[in-house]
C-alpha positions as CSV (number, residue, x, y, z in Angstrom):
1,X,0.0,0.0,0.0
2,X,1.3,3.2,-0.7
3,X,0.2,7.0,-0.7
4,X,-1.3,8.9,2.1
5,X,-4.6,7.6,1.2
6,X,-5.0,4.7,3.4
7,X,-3.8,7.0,6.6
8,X,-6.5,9.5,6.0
9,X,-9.1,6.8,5.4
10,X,-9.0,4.9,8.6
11,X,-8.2,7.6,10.9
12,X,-11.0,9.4,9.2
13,X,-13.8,6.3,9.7
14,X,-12.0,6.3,13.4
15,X,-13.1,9.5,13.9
16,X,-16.2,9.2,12.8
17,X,-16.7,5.9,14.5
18,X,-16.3,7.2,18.1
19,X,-18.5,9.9,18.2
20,X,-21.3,7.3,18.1
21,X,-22.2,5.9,21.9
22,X,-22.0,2.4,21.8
23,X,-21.4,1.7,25.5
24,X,-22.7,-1.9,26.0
25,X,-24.6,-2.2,29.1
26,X,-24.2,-5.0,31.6
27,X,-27.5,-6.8,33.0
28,X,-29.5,-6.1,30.2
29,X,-32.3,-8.3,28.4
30,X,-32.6,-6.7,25.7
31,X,-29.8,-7.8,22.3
32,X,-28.1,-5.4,21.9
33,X,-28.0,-3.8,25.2
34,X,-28.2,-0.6,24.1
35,X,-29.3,1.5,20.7
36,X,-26.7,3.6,19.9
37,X,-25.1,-0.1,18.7
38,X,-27.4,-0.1,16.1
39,X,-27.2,3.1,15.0
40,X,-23.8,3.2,14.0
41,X,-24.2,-0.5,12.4
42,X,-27.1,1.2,10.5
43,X,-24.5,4.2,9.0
44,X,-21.8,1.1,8.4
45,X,-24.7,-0.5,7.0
46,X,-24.8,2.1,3.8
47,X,-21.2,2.8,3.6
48,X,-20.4,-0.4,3.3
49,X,-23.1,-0.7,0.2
50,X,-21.5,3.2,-1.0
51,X,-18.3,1.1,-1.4
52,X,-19.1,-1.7,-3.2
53,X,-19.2,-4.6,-0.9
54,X,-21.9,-7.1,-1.4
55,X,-24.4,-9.7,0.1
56,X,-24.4,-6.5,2.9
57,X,-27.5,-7.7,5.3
58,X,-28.3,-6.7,9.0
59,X,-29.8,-9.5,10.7
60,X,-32.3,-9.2,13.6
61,X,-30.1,-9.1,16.4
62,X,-28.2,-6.8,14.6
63,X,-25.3,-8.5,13.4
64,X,-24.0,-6.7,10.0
65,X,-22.5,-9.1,7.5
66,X,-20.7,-8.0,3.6
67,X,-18.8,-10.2,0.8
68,X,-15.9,-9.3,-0.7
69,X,-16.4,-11.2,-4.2
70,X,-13.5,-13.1,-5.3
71,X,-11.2,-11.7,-8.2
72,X,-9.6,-15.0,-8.9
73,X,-10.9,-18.3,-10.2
74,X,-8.8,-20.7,-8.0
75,X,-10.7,-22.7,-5.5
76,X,-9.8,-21.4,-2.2
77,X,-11.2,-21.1,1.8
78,X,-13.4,-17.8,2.1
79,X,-11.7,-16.3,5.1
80,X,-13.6,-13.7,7.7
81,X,-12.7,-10.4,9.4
82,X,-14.5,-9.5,12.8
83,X,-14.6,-6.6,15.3
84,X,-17.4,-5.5,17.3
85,X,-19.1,-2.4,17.8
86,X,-19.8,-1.6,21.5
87,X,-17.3,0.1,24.0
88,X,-17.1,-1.0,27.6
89,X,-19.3,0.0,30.3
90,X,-16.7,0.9,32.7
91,X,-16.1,4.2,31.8
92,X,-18.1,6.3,29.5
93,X,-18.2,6.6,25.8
94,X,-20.1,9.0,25.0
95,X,-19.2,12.6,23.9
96,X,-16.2,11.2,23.4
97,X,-13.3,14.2,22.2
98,X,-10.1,12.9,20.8
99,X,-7.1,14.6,20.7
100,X,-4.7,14.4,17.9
101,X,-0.9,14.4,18.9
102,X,1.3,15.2,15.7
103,X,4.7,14.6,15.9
104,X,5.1,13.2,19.3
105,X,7.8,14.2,21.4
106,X,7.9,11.2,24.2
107,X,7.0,13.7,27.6
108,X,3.7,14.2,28.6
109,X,0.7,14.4,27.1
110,X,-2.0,16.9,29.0
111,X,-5.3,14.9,28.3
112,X,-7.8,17.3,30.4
113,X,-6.3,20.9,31.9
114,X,-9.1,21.2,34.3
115,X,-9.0,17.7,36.0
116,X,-4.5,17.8,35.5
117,X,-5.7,14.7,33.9
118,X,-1.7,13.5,32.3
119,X,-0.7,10.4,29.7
120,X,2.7,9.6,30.6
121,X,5.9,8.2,29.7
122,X,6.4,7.7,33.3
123,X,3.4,5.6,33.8
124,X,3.4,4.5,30.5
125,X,6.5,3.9,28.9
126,X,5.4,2.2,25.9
127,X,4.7,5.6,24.9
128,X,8.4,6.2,23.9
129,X,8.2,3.4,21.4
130,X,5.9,5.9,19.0
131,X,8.1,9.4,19.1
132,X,7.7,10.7,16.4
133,X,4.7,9.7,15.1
134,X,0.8,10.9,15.4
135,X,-1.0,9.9,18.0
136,X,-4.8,9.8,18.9
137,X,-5.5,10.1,22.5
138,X,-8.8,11.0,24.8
139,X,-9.5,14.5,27.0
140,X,-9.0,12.3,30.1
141,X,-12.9,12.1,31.0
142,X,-13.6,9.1,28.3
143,X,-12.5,6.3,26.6
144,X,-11.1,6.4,23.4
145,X,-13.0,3.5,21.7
146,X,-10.1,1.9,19.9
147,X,-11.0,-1.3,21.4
148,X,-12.8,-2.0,19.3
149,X,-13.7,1.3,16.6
150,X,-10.3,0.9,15.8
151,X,-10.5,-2.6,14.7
152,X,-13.5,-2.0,12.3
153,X,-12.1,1.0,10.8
154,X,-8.8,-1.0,9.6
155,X,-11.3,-3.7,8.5
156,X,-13.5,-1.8,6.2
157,X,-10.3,0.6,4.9
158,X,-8.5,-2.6,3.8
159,X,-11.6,-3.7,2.1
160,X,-12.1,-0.3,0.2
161,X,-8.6,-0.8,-0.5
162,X,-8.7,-4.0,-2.5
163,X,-11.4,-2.7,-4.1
164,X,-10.0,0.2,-5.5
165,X,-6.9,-2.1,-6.2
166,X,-8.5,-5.0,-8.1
167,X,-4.6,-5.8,-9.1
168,X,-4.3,-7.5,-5.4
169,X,-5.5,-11.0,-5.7
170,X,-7.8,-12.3,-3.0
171,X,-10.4,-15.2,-2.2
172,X,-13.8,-14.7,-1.0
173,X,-13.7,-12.8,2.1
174,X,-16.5,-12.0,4.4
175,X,-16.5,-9.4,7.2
176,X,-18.7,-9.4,10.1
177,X,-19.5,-6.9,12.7
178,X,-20.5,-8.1,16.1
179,X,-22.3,-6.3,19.3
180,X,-22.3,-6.4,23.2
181,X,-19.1,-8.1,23.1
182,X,-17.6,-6.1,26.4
183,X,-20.3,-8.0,28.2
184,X,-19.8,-11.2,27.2
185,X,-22.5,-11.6,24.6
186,X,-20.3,-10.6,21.2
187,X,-21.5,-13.9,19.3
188,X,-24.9,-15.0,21.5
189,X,-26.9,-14.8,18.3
190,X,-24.0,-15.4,15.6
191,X,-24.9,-17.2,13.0
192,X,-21.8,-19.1,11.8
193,X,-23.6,-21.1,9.2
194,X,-24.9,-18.0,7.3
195,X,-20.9,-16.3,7.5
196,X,-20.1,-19.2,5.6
197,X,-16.0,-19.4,6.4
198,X,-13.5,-21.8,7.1
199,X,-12.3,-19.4,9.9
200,X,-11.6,-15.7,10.6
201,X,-9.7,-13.2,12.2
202,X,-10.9,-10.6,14.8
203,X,-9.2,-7.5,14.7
204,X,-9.4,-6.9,18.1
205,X,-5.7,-6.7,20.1
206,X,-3.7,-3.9,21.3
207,X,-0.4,-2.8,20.2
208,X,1.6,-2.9,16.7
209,X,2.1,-6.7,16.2
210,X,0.6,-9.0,18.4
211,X,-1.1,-12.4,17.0
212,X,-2.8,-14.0,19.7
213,X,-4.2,-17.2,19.4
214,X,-4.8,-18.6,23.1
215,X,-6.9,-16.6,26.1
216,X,-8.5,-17.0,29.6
217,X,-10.4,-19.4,30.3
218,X,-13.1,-17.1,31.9
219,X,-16.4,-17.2,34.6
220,X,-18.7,-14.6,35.9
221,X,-19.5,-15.0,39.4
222,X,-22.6,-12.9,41.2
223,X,-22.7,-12.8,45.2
224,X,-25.4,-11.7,47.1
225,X,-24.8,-11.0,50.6
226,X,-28.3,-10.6,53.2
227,X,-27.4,-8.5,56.2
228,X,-30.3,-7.1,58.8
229,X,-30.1,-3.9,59.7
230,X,-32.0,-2.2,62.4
231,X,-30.7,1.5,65.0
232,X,-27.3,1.7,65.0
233,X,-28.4,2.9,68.8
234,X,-29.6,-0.6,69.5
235,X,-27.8,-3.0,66.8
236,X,-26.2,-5.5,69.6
237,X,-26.8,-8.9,68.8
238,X,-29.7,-7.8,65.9
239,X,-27.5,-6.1,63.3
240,X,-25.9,-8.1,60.4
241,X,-23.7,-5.6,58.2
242,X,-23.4,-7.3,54.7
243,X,-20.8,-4.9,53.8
244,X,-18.4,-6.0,56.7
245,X,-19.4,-9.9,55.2
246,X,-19.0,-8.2,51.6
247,X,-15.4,-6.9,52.9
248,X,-14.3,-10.3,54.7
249,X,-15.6,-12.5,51.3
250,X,-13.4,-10.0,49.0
251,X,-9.7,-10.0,51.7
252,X,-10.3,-13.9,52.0
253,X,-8.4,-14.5,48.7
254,X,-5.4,-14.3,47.9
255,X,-3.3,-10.9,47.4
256,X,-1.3,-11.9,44.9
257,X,-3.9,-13.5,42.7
258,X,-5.4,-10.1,41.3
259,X,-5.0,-8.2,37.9
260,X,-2.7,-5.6,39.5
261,X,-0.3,-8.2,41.2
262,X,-0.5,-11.2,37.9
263,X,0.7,-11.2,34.2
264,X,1.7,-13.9,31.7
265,X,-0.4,-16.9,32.6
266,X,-0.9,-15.9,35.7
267,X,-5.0,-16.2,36.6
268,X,-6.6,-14.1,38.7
269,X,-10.0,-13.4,41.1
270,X,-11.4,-9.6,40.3
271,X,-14.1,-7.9,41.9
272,X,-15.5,-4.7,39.5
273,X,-18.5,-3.9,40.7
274,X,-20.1,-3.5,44.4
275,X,-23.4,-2.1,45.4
276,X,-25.6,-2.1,48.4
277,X,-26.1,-1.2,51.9
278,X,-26.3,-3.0,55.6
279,X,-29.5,-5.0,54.6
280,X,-27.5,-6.0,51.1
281,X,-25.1,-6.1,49.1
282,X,-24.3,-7.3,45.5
283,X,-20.9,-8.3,43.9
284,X,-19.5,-8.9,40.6
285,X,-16.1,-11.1,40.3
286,X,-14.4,-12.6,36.9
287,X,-12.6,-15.7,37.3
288,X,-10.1,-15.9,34.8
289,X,-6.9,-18.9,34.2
290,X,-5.4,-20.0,31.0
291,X,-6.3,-23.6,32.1
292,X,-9.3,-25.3,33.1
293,X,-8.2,-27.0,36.1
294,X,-7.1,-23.8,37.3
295,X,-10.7,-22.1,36.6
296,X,-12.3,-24.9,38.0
297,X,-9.7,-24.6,41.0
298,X,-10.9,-20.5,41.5
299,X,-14.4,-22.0,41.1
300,X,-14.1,-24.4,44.0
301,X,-12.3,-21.5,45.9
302,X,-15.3,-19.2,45.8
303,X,-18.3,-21.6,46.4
304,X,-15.4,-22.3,50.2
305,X,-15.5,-19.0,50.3
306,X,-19.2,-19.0,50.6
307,X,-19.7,-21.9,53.2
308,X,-17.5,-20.8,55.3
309,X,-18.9,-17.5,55.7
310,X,-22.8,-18.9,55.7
311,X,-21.1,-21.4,58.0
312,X,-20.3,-18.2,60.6
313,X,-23.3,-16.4,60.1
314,X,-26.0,-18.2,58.8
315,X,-27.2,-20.6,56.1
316,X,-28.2,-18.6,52.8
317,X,-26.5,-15.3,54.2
318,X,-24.3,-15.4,51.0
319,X,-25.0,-16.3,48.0
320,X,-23.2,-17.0,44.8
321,X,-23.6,-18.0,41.1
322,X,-20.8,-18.8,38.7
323,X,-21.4,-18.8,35.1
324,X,-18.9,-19.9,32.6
325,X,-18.2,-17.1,29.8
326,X,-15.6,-19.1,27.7
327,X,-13.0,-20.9,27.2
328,X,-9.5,-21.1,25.9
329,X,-9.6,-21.0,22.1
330,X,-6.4,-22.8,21.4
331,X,-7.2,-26.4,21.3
332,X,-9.1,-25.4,18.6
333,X,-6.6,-23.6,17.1
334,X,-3.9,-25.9,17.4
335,X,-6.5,-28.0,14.8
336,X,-6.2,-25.0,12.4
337,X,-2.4,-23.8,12.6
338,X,-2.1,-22.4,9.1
339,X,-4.1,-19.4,9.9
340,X,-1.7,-18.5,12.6
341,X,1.1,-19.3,10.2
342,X,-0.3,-17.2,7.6
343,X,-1.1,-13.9,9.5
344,X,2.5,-14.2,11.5
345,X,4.2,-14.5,7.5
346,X,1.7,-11.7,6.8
347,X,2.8,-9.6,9.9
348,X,6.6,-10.0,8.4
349,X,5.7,-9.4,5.1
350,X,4.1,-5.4,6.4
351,X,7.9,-5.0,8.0
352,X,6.6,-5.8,11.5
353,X,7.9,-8.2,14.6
354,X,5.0,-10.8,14.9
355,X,4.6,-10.6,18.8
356,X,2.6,-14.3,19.5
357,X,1.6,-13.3,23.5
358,X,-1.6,-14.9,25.1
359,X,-4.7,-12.9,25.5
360,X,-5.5,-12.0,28.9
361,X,-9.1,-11.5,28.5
362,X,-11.1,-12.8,25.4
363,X,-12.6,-12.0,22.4
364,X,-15.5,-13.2,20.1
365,X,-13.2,-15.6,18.3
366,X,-12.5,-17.0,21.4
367,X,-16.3,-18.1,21.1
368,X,-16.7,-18.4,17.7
369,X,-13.4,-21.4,17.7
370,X,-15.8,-23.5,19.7
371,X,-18.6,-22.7,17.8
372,X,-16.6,-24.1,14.2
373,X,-14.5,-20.9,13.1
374,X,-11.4,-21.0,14.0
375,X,-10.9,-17.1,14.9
376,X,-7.3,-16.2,16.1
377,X,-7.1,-12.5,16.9
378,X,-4.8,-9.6,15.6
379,X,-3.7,-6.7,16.4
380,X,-5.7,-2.7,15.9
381,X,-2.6,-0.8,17.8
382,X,-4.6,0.5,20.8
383,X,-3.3,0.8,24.5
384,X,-4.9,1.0,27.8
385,X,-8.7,0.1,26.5
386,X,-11.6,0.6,28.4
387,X,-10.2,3.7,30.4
388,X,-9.2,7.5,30.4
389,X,-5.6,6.7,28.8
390,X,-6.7,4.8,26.0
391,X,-4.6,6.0,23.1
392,X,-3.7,4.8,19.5
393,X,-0.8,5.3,17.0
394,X,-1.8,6.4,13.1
395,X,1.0,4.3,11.8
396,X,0.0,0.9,13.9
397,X,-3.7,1.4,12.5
398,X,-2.5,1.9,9.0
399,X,-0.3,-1.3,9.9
400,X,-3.0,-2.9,10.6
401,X,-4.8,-2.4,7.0
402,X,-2.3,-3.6,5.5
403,X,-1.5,-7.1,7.6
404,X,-5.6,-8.0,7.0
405,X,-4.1,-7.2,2.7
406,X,-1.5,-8.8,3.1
407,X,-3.5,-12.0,4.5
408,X,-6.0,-11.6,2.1
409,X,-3.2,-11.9,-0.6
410,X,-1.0,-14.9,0.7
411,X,-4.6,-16.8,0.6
412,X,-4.9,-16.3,-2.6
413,X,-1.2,-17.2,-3.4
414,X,-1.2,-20.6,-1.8
């Protein structure tokens, strides 16, 4: 790929990605959780019709699907590229003002002058890798929305681009564009028969690079704690304070098995959400492990966790139910090793270190390998998703356009 084309084109779609709220929404019934989903899928809908992409459908859960017809005879797999819509719920997206950073120096970035809200270096030393170069950050009170606006942006730019370049040779390809994956629903409804590949790609990882084809394996977990309150005046012997239970469940496990104290393939127990008072409280804990022993281990931990305290204070004063989210996708993988081989030539071929690194979290191809599509993941470019420091590089998001080419192309080649 060359010209400035490609970097306007999917930092412009970027831009015009993110001002769209597509906060999923924990807890919710409804599919998708929320509407601003559809309404950007709706926009994508048309552009991706404006461009000439076809088969373009919306289904009713919302899931948007487009063909990329073939421009060579030869028999060969259609292949698939994902990304979903939505934007965590743990910090807001909406109103979301990016800041462009031309040129960047490698000191500090002032996200927000009111708040002294500051990206750096210091905190982040990543940061130092992309001097230099242009940068898109946040004002400090959102998200960015690179995980994963970022991802569908590259996606639809490097299908415009073959396009325009019928001189590239590629198989079928289909694209699909998924929803309320930040809560664990990304592929509830997806309909793997109708995508019609032999596997696919999400474009859904952080920096300049990474291939990841094994994650967690991951569980939800929701405690309720029953306390009794009554006067504080005359609580002796009445009162039951489920948020001292709520505070003795979360310090009895272990320190050192927490996001902020584990990396690698190290698992861990995290609590993200409390609410309540003295008559009641409510938890939410992911239990994440790269094996399932070790899941099943955390598991066990928990439901001790729970007798032991119902033991001290009473039977049903806690409650909790563990629900598996999913599972390590690379058994599955290991079953389809050429599309890791492929993307980690194509990540060479683009002038790039493959970095192969384990996800520690998930994605919908972590879903859709044990549903039949073998779905490794690749990189968009992003850092420090779902929060105030979120921040992408131009060059790794034009980088990225060009690996899901270049994979499209050594298809075609074999």
């Amino acid at each position: 790929m060359k010209g400035s084309n490609k970097v306007e084109k999917v930092v412009e779609r970027f831009l015009k990605y993110i001002k769209y709220d597509t906060s999923s929404k924990d807890d919710q019934e409804t599919y998708p959780s929320t509407p601003g989903q559809l309404l950007l899928l709706k926009d994508i809908e048309k552009e991706l019709i404006s461009m000439g992409m076809q088969n373009v459908t919306t289904d009713k859960y919302g899931y948007v699907f487009a063909m990329l017809a073939p421009n060579i005879d030869k028999n060969i797999p259609t292949i698939g590229f994902i990304a979903h819509v939505d934007t965590s719920p743990e910090i807001s997206g909406k109103d979301i003002k990016p800041q462009i950073i031309e040129n960047y120096d490698g000191n500090d970035i002032l996200l927000n002058k009111l708040q002294n809200i500051v990206l750096s270096p210091k905190d982040f030393p990543e940061l130092k890798d992309y001097i230099g170069q242009t940068i898109i950050t946040t004002d400090g009170t959102t998200l960015l929305g690179a995980d994963d606006k970022a991802g569908v942006a590259e996606i639809i730019t490097a299908m415009e681009y073959l396009i325009e370049h019928p001189e590239i040779k590629h198989g079928k390809i289909m694209i699909g564009l998924t929803l309320d994956e930040e809560v664990g629903r990304g592929v509830d409804f997806f309909d793997v028969k109708r995508f019609n590949s032999k596997f696919a790609y999400t474009v859904d990882g952080g920096a300049i690079g990474e291939l990841e084809c094994e994650n967690f394996n991951a569980a939800r977990a929701d405690v309720i704690i029953t306390g009794k309150n009554t006067h504080p005046g005359s609580a002796k012997g009445v009162m039951v304070n489920s948020i001292l239970i709520g505070a003795e469940f979360i310090n009895s496990f272990p320190d050192d098995e927490t996001p902020g104290t584990t990396e690698g393939y190290q698992g861990f127990y995290h609590v993200y959400e409390t609410s309540g008072s003295v008559d009641s409280l409510s938890m939410k804990y992911i239990l994440r492990d790269f094996t399932m022993d070790g899941l099943n281990s955390k598991k066990e931990y928990m439901k001790n966790v729970t007798d032991k305290l119902n033991k001290k204070y009473g039977k049903g004063t806690v409650k909790v139910k563990i629900k598996d989210q999913y599972y390590n996708m690379a058994e599955k993988i290991k079953e389809n090793k050429d599309t890791v081989d492929i993307a980690y030539k194509a990540i060479q071929e683009c002038g790039i270190k493959p970095k192969v690194a384990p996800i520690r979290g998930g994605t919908d191809g972590a879903r859709l390998s044990y549903m039949g599509l073998p779905t490794p993941n690749l990189f968009t470019g992003g850092y420090n998703f779902h929060g105030r420091y979120e921040y992408i590089p131009v060059p790794s998001m034009v980088k990225a356009v060009e690996v899901i080419i270049k994979i499209s192309e050594l298809y075609a080649a074999k």
